[in-house]
Every structure is written in structure tokens, then in C-alpha cells.
C-alpha positions in Angstrom: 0.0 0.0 0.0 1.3 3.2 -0.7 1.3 6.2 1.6 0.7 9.4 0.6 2.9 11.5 -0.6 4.6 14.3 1.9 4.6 17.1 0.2 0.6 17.6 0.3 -0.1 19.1 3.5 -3.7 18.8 5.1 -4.6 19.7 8.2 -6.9 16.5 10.1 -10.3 16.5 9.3 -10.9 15.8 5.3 -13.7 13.5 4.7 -13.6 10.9 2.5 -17.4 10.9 1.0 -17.1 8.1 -1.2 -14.9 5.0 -1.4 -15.5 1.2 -1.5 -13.2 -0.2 1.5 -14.5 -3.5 0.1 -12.8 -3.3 -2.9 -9.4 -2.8 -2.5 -6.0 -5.1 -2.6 -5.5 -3.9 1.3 -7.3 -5.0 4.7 -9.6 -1.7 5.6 -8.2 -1.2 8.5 -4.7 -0.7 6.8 -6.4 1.8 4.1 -8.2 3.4 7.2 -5.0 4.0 9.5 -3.2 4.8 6.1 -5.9 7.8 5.4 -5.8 8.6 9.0 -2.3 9.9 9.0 -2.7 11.4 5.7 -5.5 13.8 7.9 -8.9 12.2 6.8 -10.3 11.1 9.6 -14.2 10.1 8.0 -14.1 8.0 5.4 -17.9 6.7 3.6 -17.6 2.9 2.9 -20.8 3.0 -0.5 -22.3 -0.6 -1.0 -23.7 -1.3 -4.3 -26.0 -4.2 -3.6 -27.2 -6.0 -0.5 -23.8 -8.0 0.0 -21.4 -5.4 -0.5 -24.1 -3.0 1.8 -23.9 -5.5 4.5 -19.9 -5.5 4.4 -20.0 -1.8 4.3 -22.0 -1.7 7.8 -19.5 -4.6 9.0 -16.4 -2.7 8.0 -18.6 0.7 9.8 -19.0 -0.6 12.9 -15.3 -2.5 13.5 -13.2 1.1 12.8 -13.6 3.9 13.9 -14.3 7.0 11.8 -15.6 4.7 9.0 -19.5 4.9 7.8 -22.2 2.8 5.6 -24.6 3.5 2.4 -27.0 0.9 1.3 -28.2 0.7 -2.2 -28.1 -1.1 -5.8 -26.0 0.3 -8.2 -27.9 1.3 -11.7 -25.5 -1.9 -13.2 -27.1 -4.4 -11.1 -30.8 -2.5 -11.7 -32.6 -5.4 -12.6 -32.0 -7.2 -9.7 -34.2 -4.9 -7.6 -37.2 -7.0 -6.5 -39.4 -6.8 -2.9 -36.2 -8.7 -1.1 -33.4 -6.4 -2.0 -35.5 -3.7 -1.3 -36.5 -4.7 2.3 -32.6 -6.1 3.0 -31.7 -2.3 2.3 -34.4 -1.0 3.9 -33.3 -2.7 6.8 -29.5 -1.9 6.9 -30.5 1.6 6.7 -32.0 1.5 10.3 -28.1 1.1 11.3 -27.3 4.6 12.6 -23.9 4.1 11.2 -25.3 3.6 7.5 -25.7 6.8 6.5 -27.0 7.2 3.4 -29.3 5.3 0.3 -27.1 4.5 -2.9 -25.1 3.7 -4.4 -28.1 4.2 -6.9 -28.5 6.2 -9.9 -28.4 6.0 -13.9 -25.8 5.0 -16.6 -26.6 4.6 -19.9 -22.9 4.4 -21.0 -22.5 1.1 -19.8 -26.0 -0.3 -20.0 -26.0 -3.5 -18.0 -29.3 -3.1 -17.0 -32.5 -1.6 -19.4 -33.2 1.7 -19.0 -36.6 0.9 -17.5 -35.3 -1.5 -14.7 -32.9 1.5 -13.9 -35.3 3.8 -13.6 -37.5 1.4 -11.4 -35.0 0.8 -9.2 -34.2 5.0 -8.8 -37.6 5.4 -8.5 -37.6 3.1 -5.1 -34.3 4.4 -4.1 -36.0 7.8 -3.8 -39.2 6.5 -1.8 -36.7 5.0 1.1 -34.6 8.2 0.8 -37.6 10.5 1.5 -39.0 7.7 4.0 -35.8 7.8 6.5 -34.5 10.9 5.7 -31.5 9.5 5.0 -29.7 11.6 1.9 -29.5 9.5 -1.7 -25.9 9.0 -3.1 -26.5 9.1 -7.0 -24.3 7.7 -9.7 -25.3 9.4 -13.1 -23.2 8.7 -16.3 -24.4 10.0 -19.2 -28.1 9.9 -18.4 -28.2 13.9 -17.0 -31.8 14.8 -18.1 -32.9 11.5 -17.5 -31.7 11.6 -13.6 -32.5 15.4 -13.0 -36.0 14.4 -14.2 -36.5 11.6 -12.1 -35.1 13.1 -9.0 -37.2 15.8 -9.8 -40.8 13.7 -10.4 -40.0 11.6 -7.1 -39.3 14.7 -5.2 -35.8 13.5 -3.5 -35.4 15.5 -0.7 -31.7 15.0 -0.2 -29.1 14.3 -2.7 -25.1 13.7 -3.2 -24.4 13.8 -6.9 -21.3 11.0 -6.4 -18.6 11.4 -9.0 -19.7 14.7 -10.9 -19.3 14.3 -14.3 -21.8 16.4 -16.3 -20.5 20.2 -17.1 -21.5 24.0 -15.9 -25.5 24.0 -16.2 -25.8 20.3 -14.8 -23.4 21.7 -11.7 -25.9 24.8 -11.6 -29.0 22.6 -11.6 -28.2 20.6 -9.4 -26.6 23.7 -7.0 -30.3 25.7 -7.5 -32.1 22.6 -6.1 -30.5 22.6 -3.1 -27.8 19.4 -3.7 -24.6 18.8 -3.1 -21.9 18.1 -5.6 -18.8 15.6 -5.1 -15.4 15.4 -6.9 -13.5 12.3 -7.4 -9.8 12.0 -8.8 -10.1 12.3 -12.3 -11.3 16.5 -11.6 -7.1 16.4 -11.3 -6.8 14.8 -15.1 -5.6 17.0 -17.4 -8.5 16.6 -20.3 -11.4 17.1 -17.8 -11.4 20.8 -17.6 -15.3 20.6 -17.8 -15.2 19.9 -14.3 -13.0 22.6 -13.2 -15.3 24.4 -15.1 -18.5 23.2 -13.0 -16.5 22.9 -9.6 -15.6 27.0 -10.3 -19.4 27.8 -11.4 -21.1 26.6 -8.2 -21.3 27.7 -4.5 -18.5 25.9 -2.4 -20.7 25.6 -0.2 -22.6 22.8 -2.4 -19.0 21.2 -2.9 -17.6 17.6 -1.8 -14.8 15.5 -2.0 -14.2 11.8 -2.4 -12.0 9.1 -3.9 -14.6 6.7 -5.6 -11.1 4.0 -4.1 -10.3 2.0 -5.6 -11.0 3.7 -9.0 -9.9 7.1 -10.5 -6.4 7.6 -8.5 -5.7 11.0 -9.3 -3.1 12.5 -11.9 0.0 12.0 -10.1 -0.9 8.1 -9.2 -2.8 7.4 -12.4 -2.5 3.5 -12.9 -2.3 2.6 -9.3 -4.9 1.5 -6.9 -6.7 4.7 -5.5 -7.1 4.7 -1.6 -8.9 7.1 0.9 -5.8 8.7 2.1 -5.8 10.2 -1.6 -8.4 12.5 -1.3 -5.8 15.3 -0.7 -5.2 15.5 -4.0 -8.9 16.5 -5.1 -8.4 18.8 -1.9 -5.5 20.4 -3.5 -7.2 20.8 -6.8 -10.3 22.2 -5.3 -8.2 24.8 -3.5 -6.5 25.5 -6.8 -9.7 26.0 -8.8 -11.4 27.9 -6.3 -8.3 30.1 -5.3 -8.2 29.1 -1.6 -5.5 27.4 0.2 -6.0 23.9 1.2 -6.7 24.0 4.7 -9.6 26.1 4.0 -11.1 23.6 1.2 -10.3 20.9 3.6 -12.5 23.2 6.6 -15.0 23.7 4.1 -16.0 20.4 2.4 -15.6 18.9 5.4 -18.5 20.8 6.9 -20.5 20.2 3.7 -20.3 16.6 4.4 -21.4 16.9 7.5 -24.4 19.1 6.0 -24.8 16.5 3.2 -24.7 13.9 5.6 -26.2 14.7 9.1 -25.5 10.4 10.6 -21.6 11.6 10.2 -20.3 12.6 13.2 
């Protein structure tokens, strides 16, 4: 596992909204000491089914600092039926999960029909609103589609995981009150789109995460990503917004306490 590297300076307190402990080549509680002493000391563990859900609340409740989502991921869509649903219905009355998602849209990849995604969203929604628990929402290139179902099902609370879209999707989603997270690959050289977004909105509405172990950021590209990582968004979102990185730090770090009112 590799530790972060010394010459990014944070001070302790990022928050990691956004990884899959599950995932990775290391044991969790390696990754989560590893982030630790890179200064994030919260770190959101995001199932994308019931299994990986249940391991997420495991992981959450044997370290310290480390929190839950359940959900199905728009790839596995199909498989939402009355028994997923109640198994995620019933993790969420874990204090320590958090959140409802990993759900969403993608219609790049396709593995389920769209219809089957949109059920499943749909339901997602209902239990969001239902526990008050805020949704974590996947969208790849599916923007109107999302925005319109989020928008029919009147989600009350919603993390747009992974931004991708560009300035009037940030500003949409901005106006109606949600909060906006960026992974890795806003540090890639191509995706000045996001930089774009991330400079259009109120940093207030902003949020970091890792998405580990995908989209290591520019410097680490082609390595496993990890939480201890997220100082590199950190330092990008400082750059882009012109503050220093103690202040982005401060300041997304209260957003995902905002974003996320079980993380404490």
C-alpha cells in the first residue's frame, strides 16, 4: 500500500465521501489507518448491492471514523425486486449507514434496461424521503434522464457522487439545493469541464471523495486509489477555487457533515 505523498499538507479533518473499503488489494483497516495519518479522519464505505451493503455496515461498525450507504447500483438495476428492497431497507436503520445509494443512472455502460434503472431509482427515492437518509447518486451520461426523475420523485436530499456532467448540470443541481462531489479524475488534465463546474457553483454545495479504488488521481494514475488520496482532489479544489488547502479541507468537510447529518 502506498502512503501518501509528503509534500501535500492537510490539516486532520478531510472527509472521504465516497470509497469502496471492500474493494481494494488492502485489509480496511490498513487503508483506514493509512488515510488517517494522511488527515482524513471520515471516510464513507458505499455498498452497491445487499452483499457489499452488509460489508460496508461490518467494516462501519469494527473502525472507527468509518461509515455505511446501502443501495443497488444502476449496473445491477434489474435485480431490484421486494427482497433487495427490504434487506436495504433494513440496513438503513443502522445509525452508522448513512446514506441510500449507491443508486442512480448509466446509460454508457448499459447493464441493465433503462426501464429496470429507472424502477429501481424510483424506489431508491421513496426509502430516501422515507428515512431521511440523503440518496448517493451515480449518473453517467443519463443527465436529463436523472434530474427528471429526482425531480418527479421529489428527493429531498441528494449527493451527486462522481460529478461528471458540465457547468449548467453543476448549476441545476446547485439551484435545487444538492450537493456536488469530486473524485480523482477532476485532477486529469482533459477534464477541464469539471474545473469548469466545480468553479461555477457555490462551495458551499461542494464535496470530495475518492470513488477507491477507482480514478487515483493524476500523479498516481495507474495505481490503486485509496482514501488517504483524497488530498489530491483537496489540492485541486483549493487550486480551482483560489483558496489554500486548509480552508477547502474546513470547508468540504463541513459540507459533508451538511450532506450527511448520521456523520459525526
Amino acid at each position: 500500500m502506498s502512503d501518501p505523498d509528503p509534500e501535500v499538507m492537510v490539516q486532520p479533518g478531510a472527509v472521504d465521501t465516497h470509497c469502496h473499503l471492500f474493494l481494494g488489494e488492502g485489509e480496511p483497516a490498513d487503508v483506514v489507518e493509512t488515510a488517517k495519518a494522511a488527515g482524513v479522519d471520515r471516510l464513507i464505505c458505499v455498498g452497491v448491492d445487499p452483499e457489499t451493503s452488509a460489508r460496508s455496515r461490518e467494516i462501519a461498525d469494527s473502525l472507527a471514523g468509518v461509515f455505511a450507504t446501502a443501495g443497488l447500483h444502476p449496473h445491477d438495476a434489474s435485480l431490484w425486486d421486494e427482497r433487495s428492497g427490504a434487506r436495504i431497507e433494513e440496513l438503513l436503520g443502522d445509525p452508522r449507514v448513512i446514506a441510500v445509494g449507491e443508486c442512480g443512472l448509466d446509460f454508457y455502460r448499459m447493464q441493465s434496461p433503462v426501464e429496470d434503472q429507472l424502477r429501481c431509482l424510483r424506489a431508491h427515492i421513496s426509502i430516501s424521503n422515507e428515512t431521511g437518509k440523503p440518496m448517493v447518486v451515480h449518473v453517467r451520461d443519463a443527465w436529463p434522464e436523472v434530474l427528471r426523475t429526482l425531480e418527479e420523485g421529489s428527493a429531498e436530499r441528494v449527493v451527486i457522487h462522481c460529478f461528471s456532467g458540465d457547468v449548467a448540470d453543476a448549476a441545476e443541481c446547485a439551484r435545487r439545493g444538492y450537493w456536488i462531489s469530486f473524485a480523482g479524475n477532476l485532477t486529469y488534465p482533459k477534464n477541464e469541464h469539471l474545473r469548469a463546474a466545480l468553479a461555477a457553483v457555490d462551495v458551499d454545495r461542494v464535496l470530495v471523495e475518492t470513488d477507491a479504488p477507482f480514478l487515483a488521481p493524476q500523479r498516481l494514475r495507474g495505481r490503486e486509489n485509496e482514501p488517504a488520496n483524497v488530498v489530491y482532489t483537496l489540492e485541486e479544489v483549493a487550486s480551482v477555487r483560489g483558496i489554500d488547502v486548509p480552508t477547502a479541507m474546513a470547508t468540504t468537510s463541513a459540507n459533508a457533515r451538511a450532506a450527511f447529518p448520521g456523520l459525526r
